[in-house]
C-alpha positions as CSV (number, residue, x, y, z in Angstrom):
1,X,-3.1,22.1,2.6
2,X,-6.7,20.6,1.3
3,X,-9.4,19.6,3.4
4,X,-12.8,17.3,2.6
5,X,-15.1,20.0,1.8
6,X,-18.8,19.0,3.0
7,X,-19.3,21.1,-0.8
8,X,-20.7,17.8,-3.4
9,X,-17.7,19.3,-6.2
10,X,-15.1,19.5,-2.9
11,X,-16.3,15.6,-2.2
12,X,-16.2,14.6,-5.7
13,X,-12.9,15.9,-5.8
14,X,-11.4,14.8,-3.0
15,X,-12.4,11.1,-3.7
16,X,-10.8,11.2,-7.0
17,X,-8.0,12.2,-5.7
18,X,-8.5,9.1,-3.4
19,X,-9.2,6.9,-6.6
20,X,-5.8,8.0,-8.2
21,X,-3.2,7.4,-5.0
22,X,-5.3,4.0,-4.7
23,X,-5.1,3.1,-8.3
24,X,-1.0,3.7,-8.2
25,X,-0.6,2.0,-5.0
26,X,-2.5,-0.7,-6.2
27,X,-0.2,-1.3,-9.3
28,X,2.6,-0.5,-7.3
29,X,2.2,-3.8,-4.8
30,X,0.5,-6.0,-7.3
31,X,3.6,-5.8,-9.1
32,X,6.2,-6.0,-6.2
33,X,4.0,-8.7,-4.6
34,X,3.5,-10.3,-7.7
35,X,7.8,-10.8,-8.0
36,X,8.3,-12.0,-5.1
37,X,5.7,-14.5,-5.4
38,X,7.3,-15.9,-8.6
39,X,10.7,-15.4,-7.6
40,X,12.6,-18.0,-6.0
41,X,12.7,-18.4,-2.1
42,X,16.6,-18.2,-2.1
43,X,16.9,-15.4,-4.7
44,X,14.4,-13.3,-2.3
45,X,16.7,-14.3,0.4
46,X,19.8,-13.2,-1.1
47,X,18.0,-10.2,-2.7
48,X,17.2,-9.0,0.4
49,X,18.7,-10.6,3.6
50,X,15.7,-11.9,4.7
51,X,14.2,-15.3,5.0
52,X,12.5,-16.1,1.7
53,X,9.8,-17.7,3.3
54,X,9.2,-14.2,5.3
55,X,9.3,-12.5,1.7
56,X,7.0,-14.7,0.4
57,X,4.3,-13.9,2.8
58,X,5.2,-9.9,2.3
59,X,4.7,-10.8,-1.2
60,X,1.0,-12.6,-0.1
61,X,0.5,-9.2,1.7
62,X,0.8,-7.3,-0.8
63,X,-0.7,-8.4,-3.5
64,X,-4.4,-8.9,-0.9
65,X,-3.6,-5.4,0.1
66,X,-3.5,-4.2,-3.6
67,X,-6.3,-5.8,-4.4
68,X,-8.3,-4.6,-1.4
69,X,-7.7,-0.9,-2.0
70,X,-9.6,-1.5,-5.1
71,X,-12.2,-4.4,-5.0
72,X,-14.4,-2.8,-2.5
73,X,-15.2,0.1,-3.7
74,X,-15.3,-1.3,-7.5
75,X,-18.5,-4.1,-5.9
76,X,-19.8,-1.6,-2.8
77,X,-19.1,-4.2,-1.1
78,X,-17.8,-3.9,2.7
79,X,-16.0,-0.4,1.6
80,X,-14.5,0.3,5.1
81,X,-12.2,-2.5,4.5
82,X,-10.1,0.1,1.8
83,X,-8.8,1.7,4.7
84,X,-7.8,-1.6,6.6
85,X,-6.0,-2.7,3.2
86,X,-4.0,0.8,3.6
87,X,-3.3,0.5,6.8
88,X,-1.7,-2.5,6.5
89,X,0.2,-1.4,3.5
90,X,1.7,1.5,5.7
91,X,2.5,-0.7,8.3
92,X,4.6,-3.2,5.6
93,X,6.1,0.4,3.9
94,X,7.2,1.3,8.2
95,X,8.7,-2.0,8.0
96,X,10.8,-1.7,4.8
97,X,11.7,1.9,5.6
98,X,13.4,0.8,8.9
99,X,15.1,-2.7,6.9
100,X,16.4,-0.4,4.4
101,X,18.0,2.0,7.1
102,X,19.3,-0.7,9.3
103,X,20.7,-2.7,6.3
104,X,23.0,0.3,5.4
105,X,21.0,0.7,1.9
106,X,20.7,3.7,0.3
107,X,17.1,5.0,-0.9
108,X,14.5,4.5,2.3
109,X,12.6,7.8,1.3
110,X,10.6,5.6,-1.8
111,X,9.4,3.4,1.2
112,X,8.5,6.4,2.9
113,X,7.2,8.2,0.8
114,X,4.9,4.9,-0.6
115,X,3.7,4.6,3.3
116,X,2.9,8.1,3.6
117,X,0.5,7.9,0.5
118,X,-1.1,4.9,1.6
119,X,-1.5,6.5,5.1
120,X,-3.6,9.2,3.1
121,X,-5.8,6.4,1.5
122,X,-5.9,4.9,4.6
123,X,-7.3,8.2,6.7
124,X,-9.3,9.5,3.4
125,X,-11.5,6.5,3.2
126,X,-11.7,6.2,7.0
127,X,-13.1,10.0,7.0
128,X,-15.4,9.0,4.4
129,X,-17.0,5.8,5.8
């Protein structure tokens, strides 16, 4: 298991490893927000057994979360929000683990696993704020 070193090459380290889980995350829900905000409402519906209008806003969610694992520290601009934008992402990926188990579906462990590395960006950039 790795820990933040108080070491400069341990920091510089550990906050690229940061940069690299937020990078994928953030091309991860860019592009799954990004579908379901140009899909249709009722093929999001179908597609998933939820209200489309739900889905769209999921889709609203994730695409501001995306971009607010990586606008803030790009400007230095209000970097503490990073971790907010994560945190919420882990809350959505909670949510879509338990659909996905209650809905009979095979394959909630990509969910889970997608939560448990934004929880990581979430407590890595709350440890360094």
């Amino acid at each position: 298991m790795t820990s933040i070193s108080l070491h400069p090459s341990g920091r510089v380290r550990s906050g690229t490893r940061l940069w690299i889980a937020q990078g994928i995350l953030a091309a991860l829900f860019l592009f799954a927000g990004g579908m379901k905000l140009v899909m249709p409402v009722a093929a999001l519906a179908a597609q998933s057994h939820l209200p489309g209008a739900f889905m769209k806003f999921i889709g609203v969610a994730e695409a501001l979360g995306a971009l607010g694992l990586i606008l803030p520290g790009v400007f230095h601009i209000r970097e503490r929000l990073t971790s907010l934008a994560a945190a919420g992402l882990v809350i959505i990926m909670v949510g879509a683990v338990v659909t996905t188990i209650v809905q009979g579906q095979p394959g909630a462990i990509v969910p889970a696993l997608v939560g448990v590395l934004a929880a990581y960006v979430a407590w890595g950039r709350a440890a360094r704020a």
